[in-house]
N, CA, C and O atoms as a Maestro MAE file, in Angstrom:
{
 s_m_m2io_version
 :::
 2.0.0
}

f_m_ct {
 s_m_title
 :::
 protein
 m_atom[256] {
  # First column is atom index #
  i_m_mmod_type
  r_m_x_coord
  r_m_y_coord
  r_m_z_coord
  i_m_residue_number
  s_m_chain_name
  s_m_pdb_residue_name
  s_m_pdb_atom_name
  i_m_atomic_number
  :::
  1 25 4.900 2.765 3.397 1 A "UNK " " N  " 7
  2 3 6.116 2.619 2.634 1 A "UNK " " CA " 6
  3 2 7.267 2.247 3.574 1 A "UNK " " C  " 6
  4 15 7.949 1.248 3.344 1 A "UNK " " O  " 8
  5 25 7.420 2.785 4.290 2 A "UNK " " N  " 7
  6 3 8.399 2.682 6.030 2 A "UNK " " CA " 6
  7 2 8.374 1.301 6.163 2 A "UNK " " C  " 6
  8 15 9.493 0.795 6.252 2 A "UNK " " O  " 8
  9 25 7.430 0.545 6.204 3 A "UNK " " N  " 7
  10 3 7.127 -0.828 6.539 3 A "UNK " " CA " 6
  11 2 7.501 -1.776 5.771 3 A "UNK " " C  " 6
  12 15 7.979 -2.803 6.255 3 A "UNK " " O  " 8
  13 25 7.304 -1.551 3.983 4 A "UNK " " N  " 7
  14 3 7.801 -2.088 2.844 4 A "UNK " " CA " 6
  15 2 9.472 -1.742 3.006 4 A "UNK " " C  " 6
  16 15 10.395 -2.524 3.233 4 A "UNK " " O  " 8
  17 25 9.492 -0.339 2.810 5 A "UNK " " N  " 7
  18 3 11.472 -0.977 2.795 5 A "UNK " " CA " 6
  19 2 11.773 -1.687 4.155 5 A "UNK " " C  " 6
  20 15 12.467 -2.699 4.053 5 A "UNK " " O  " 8
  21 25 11.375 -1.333 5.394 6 A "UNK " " N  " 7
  22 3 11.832 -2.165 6.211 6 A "UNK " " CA " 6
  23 2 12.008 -3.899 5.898 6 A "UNK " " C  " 6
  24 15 13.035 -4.577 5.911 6 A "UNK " " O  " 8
  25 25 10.656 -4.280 5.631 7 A "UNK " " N  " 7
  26 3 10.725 -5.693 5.299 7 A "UNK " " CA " 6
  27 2 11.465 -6.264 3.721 7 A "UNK " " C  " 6
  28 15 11.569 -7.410 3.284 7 A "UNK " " O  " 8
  29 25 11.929 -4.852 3.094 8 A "UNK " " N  " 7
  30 3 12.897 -5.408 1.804 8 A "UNK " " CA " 6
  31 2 14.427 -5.241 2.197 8 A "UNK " " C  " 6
  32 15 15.362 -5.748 1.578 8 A "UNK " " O  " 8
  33 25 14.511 -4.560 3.165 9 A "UNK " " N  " 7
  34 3 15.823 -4.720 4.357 9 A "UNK " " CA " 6
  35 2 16.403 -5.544 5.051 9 A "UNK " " C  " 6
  36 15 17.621 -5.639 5.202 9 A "UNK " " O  " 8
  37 25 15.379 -6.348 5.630 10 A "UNK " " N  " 7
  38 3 15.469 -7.607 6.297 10 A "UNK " " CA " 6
  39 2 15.698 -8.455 5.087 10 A "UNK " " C  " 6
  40 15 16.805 -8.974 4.946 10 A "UNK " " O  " 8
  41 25 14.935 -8.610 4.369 11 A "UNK " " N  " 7
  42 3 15.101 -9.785 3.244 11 A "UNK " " CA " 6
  43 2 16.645 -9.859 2.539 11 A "UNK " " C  " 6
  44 15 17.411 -10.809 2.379 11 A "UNK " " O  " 8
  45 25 16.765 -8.206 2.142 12 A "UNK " " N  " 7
  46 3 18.463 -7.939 1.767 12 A "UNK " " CA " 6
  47 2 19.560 -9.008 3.158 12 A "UNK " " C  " 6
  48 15 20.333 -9.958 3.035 12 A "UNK " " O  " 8
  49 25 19.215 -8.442 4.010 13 A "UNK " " N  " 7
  50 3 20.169 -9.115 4.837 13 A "UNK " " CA " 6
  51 2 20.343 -10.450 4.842 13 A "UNK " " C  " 6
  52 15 21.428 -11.008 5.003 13 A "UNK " " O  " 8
  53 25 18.697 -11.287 4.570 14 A "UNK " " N  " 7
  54 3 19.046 -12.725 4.954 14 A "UNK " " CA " 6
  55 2 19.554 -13.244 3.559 14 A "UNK " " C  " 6
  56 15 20.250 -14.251 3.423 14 A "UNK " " O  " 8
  57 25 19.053 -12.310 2.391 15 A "UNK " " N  " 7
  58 3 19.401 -13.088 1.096 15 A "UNK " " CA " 6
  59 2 21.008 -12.948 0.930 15 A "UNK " " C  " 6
  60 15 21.547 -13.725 0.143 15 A "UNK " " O  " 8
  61 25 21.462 -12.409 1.326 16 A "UNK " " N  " 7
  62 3 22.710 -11.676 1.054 16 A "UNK " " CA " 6
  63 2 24.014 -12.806 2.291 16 A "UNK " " C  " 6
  64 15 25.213 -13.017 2.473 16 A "UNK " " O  " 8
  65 25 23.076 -13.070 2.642 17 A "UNK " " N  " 7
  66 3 24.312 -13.701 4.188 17 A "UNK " " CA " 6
  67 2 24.829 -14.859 3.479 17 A "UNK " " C  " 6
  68 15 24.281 -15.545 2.616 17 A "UNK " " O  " 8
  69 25 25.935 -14.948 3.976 18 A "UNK " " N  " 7
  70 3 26.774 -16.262 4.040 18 A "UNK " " CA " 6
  71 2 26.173 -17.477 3.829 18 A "UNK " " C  " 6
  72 15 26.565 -18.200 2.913 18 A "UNK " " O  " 8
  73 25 25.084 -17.866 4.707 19 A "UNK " " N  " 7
  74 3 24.869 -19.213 4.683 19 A "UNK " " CA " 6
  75 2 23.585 -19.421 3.721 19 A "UNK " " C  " 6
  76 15 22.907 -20.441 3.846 19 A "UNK " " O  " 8
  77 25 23.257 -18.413 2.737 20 A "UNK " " N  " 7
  78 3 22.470 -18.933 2.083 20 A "UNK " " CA " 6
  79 2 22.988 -19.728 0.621 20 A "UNK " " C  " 6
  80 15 24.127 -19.901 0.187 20 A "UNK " " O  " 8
  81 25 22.067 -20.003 0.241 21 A "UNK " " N  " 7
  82 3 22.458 -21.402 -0.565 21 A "UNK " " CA " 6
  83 2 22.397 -21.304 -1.688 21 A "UNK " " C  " 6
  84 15 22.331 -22.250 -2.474 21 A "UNK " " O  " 8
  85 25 22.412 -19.548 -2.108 22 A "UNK " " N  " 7
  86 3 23.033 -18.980 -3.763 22 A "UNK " " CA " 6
  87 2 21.472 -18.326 -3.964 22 A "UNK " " C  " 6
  88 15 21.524 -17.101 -4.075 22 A "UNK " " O  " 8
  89 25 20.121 -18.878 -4.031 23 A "UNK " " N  " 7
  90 3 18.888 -18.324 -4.222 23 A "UNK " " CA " 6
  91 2 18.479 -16.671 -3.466 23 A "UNK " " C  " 6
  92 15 17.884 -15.796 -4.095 23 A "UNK " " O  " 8
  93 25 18.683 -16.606 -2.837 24 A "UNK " " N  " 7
  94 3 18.351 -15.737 -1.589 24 A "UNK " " CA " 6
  95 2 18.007 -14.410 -2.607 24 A "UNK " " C  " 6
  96 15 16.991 -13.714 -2.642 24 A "UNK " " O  " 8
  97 25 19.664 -14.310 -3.683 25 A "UNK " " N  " 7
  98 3 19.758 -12.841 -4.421 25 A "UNK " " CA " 6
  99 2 18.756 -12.337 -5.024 25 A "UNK " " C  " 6
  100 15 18.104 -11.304 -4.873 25 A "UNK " " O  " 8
  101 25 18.700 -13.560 -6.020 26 A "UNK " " N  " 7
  102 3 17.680 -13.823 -7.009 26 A "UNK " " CA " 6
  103 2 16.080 -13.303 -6.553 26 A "UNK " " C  " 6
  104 15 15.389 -12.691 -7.367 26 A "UNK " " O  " 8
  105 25 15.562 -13.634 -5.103 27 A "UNK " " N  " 7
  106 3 14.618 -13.906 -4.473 27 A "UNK " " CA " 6
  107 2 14.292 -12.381 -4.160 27 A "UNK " " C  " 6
  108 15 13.266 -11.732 -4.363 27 A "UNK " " O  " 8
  109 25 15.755 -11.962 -3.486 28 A "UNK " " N  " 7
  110 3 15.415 -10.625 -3.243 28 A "UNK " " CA " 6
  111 2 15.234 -9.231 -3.941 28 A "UNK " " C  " 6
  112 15 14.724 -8.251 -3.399 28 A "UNK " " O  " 8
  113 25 15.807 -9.290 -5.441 29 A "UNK " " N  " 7
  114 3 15.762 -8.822 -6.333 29 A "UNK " " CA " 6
  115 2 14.378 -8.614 -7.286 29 A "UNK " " C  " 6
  116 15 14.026 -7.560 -7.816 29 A "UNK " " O  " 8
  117 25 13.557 -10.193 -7.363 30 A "UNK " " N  " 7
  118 3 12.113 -10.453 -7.766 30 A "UNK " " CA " 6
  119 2 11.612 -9.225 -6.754 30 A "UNK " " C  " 6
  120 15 10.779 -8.369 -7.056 30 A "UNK " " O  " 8
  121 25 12.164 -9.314 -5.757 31 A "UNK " " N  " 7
  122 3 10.792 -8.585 -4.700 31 A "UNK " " CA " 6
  123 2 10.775 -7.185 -4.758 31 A "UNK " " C  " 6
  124 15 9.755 -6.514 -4.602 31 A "UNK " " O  " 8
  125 25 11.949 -6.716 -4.991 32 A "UNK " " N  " 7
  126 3 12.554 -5.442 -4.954 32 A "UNK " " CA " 6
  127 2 11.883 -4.589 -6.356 32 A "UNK " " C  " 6
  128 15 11.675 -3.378 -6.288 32 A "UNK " " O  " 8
  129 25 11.585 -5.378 -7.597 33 A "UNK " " N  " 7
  130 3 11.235 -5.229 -8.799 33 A "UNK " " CA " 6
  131 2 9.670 -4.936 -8.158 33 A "UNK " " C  " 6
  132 15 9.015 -3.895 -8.216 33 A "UNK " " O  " 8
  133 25 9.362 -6.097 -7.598 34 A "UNK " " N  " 7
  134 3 7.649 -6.371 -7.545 34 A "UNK " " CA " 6
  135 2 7.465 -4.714 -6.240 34 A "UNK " " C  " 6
  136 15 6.552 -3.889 -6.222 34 A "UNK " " O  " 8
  137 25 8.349 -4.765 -5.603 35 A "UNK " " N  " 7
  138 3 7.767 -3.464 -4.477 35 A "UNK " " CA " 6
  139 2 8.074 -2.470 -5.285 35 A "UNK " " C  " 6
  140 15 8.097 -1.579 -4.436 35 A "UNK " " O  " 8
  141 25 8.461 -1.657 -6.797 36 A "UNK " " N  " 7
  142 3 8.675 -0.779 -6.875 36 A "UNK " " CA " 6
  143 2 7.922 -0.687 -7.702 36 A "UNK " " C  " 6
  144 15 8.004 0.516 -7.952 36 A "UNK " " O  " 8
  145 25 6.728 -1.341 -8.791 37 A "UNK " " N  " 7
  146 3 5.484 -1.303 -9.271 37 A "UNK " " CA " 6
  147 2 4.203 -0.564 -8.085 37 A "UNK " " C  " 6
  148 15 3.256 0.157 -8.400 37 A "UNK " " O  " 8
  149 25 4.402 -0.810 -7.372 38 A "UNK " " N  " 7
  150 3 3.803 -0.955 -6.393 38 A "UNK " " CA " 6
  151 2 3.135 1.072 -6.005 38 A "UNK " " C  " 6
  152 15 3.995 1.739 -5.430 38 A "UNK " " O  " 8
  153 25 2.477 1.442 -6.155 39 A "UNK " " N  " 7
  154 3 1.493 3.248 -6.067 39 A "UNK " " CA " 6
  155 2 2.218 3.998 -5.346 39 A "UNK " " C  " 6
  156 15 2.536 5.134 -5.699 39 A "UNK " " O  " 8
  157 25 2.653 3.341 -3.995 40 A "UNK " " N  " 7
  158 3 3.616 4.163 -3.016 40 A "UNK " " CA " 6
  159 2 4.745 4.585 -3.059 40 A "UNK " " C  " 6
  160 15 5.134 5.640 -2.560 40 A "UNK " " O  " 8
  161 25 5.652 3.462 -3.918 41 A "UNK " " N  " 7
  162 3 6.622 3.881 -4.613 41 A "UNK " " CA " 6
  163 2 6.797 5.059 -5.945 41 A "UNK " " C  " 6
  164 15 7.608 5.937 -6.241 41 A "UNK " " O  " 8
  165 25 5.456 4.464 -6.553 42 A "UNK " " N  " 7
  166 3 5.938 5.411 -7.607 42 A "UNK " " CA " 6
  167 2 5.588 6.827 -7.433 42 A "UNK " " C  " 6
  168 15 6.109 7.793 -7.991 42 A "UNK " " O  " 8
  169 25 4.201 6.804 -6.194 43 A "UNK " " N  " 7
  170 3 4.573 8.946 -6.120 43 A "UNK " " CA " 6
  171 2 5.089 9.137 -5.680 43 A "UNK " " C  " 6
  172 15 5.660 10.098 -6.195 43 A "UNK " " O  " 8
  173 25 5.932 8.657 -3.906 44 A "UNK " " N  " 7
  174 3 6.607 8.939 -3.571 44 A "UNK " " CA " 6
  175 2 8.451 9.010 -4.235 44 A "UNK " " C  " 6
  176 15 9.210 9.979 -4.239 44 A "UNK " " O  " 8
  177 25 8.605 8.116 -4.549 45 A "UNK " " N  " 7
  178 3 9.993 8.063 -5.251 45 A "UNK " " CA " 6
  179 2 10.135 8.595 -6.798 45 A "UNK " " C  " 6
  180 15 11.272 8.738 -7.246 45 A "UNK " " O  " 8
  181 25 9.332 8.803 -7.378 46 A "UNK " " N  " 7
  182 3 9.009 9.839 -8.335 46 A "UNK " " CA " 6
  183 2 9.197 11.546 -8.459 46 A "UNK " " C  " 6
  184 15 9.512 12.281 -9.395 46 A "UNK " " O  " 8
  185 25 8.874 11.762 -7.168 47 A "UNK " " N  " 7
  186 3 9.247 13.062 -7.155 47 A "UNK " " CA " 6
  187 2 10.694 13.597 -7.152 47 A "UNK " " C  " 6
  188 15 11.117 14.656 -7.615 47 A "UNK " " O  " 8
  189 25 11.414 12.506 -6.454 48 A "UNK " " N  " 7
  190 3 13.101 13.280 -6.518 48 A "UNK " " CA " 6
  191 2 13.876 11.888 -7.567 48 A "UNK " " C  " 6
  192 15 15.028 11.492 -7.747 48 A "UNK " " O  " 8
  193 25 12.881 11.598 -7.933 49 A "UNK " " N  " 7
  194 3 13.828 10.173 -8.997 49 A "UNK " " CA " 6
  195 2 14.427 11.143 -10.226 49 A "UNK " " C  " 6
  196 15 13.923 12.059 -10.876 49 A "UNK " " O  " 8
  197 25 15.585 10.579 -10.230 50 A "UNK " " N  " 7
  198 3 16.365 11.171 -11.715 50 A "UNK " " CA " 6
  199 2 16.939 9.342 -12.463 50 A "UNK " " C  " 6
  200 15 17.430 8.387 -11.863 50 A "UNK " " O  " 8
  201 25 16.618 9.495 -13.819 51 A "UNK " " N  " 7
  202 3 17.161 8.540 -14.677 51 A "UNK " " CA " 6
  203 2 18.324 8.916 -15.078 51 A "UNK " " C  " 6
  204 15 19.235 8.099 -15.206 51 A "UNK " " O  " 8
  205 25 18.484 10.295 -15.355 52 A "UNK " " N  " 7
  206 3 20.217 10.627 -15.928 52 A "UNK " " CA " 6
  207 2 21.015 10.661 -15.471 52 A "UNK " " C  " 6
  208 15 21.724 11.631 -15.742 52 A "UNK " " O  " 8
  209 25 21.514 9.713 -14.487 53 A "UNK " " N  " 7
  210 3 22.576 9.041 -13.537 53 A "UNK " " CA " 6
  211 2 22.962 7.819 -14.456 53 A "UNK " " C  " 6
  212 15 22.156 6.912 -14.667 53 A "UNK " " O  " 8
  213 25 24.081 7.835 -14.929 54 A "UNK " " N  " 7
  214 3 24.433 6.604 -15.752 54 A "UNK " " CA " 6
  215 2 25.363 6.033 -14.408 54 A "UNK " " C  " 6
  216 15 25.932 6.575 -13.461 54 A "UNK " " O  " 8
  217 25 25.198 4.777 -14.839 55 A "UNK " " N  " 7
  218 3 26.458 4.340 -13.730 55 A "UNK " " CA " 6
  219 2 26.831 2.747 -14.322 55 A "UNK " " C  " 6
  220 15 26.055 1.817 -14.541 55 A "UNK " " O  " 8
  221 25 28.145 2.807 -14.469 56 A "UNK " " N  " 7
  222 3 29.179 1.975 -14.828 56 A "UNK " " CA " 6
  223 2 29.741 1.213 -13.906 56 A "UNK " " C  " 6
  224 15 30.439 1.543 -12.947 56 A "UNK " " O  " 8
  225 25 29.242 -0.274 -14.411 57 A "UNK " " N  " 7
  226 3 30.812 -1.394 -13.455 57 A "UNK " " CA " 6
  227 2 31.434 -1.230 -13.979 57 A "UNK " " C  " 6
  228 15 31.706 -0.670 -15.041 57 A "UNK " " O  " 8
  229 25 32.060 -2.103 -12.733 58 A "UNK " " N  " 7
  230 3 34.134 -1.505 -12.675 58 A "UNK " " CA " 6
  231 2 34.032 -2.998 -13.948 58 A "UNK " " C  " 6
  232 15 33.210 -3.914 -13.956 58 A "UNK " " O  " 8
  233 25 35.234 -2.737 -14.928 59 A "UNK " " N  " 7
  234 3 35.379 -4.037 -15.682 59 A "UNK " " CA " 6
  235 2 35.892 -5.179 -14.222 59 A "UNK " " C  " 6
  236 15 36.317 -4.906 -13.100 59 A "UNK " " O  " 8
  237 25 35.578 -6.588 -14.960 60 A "UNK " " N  " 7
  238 3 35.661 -7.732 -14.301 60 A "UNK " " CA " 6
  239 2 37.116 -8.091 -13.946 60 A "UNK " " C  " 6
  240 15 37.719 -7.465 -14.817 60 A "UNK " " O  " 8
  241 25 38.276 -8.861 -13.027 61 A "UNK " " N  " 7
  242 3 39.239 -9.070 -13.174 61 A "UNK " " CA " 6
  243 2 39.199 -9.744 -14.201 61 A "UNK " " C  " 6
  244 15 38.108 -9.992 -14.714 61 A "UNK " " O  " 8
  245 25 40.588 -10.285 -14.847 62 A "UNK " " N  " 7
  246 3 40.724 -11.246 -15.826 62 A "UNK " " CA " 6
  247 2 41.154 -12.773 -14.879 62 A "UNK " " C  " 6
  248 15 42.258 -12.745 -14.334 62 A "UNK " " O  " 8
  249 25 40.475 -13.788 -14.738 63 A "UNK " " N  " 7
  250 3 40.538 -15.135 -14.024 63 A "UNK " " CA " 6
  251 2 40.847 -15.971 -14.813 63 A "UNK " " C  " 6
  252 15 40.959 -17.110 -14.361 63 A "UNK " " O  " 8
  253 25 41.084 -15.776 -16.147 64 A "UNK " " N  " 7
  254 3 41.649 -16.853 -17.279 64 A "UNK " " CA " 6
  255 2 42.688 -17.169 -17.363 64 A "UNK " " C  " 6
  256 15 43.019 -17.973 -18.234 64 A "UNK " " O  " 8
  :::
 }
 m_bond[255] {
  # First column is bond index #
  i_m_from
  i_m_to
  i_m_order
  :::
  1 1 2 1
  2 2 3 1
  3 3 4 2
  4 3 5 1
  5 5 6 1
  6 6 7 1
  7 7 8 2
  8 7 9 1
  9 9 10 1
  10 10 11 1
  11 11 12 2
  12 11 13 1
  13 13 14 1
  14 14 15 1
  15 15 16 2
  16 15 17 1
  17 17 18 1
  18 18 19 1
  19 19 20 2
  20 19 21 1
  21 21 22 1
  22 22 23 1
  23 23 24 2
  24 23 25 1
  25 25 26 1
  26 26 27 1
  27 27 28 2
  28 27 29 1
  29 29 30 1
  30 30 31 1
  31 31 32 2
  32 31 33 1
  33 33 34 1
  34 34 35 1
  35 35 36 2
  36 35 37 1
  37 37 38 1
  38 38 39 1
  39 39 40 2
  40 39 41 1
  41 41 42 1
  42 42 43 1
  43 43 44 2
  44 43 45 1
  45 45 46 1
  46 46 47 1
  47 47 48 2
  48 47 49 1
  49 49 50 1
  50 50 51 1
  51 51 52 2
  52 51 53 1
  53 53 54 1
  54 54 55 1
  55 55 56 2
  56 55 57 1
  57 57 58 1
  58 58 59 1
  59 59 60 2
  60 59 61 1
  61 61 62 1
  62 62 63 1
  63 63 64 2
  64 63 65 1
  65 65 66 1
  66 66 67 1
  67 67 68 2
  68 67 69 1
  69 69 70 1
  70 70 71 1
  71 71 72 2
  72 71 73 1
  73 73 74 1
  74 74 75 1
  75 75 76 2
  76 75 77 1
  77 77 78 1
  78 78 79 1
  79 79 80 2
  80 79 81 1
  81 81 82 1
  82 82 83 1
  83 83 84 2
  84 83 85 1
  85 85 86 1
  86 86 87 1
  87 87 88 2
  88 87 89 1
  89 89 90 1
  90 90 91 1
  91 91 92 2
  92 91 93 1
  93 93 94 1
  94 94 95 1
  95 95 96 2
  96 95 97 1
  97 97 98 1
  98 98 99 1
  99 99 100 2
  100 99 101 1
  101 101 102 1
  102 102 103 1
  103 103 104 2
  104 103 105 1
  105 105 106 1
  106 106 107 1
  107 107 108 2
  108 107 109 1
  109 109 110 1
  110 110 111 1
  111 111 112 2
  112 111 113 1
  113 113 114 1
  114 114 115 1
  115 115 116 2
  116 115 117 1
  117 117 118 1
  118 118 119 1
  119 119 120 2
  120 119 121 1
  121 121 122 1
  122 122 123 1
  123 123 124 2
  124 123 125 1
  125 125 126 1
  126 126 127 1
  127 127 128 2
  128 127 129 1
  129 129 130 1
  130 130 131 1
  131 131 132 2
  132 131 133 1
  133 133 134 1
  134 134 135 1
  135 135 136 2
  136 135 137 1
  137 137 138 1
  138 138 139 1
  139 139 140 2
  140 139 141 1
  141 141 142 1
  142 142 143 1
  143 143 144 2
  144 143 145 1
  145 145 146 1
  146 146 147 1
  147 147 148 2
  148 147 149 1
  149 149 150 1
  150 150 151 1
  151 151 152 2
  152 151 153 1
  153 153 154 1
  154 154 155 1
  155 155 156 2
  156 155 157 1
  157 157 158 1
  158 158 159 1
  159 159 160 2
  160 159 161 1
  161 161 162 1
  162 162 163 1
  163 163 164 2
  164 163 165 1
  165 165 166 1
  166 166 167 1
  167 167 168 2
  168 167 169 1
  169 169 170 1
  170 170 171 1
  171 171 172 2
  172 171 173 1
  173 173 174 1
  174 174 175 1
  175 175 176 2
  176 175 177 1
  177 177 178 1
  178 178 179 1
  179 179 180 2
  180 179 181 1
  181 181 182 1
  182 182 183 1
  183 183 184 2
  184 183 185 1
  185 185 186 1
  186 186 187 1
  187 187 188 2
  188 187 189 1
  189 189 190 1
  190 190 191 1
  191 191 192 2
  192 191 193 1
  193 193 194 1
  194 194 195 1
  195 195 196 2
  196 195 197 1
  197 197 198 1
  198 198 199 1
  199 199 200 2
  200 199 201 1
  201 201 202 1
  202 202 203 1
  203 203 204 2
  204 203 205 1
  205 205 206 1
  206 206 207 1
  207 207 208 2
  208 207 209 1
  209 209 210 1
  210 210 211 1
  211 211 212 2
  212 211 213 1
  213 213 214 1
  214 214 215 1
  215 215 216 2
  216 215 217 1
  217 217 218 1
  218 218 219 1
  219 219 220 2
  220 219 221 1
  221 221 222 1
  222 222 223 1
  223 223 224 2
  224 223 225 1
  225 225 226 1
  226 226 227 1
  227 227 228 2
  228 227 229 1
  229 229 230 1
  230 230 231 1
  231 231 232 2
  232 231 233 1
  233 233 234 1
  234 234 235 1
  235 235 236 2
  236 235 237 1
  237 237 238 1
  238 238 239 1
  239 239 240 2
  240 239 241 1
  241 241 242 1
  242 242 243 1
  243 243 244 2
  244 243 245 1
  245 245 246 1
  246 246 247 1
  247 247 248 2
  248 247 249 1
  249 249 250 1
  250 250 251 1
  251 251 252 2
  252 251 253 1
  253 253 254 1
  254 254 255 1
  255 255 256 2
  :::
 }
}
């Protein structure tokens, strides 16, 4: 598991940088979905996972 977030860490960083070319997010997000299907995740992060954390964005500025 150590090894999986590491390498979904790295990916955060490069998708996320400056010079990528808008895809990167998108890319890293697919993966992030696809590693948390994934057996290791779910016993391990299962045990202290809570769903009843609601959490709210901030509303958007108004740019109109």
């Amino acid at each position: 598991m150590l090894e999986e977030l590491s390498a979904l860490h790295a990916a955060w960083i490069v998708a996320f940088d400056e010079a990528d070319g808008g895809y990167g997010p998108i890319g890293w997000h697919e993966r992030w979905a696809l590693a948390r299907t994934r057996d290791a995740f779910r016993e391990k992060c299962a045990e202290k996972h809570r769903d009843d954390r609601t959490r709210e964005m901030p509303a958007a500025p108004d740019t109109f």
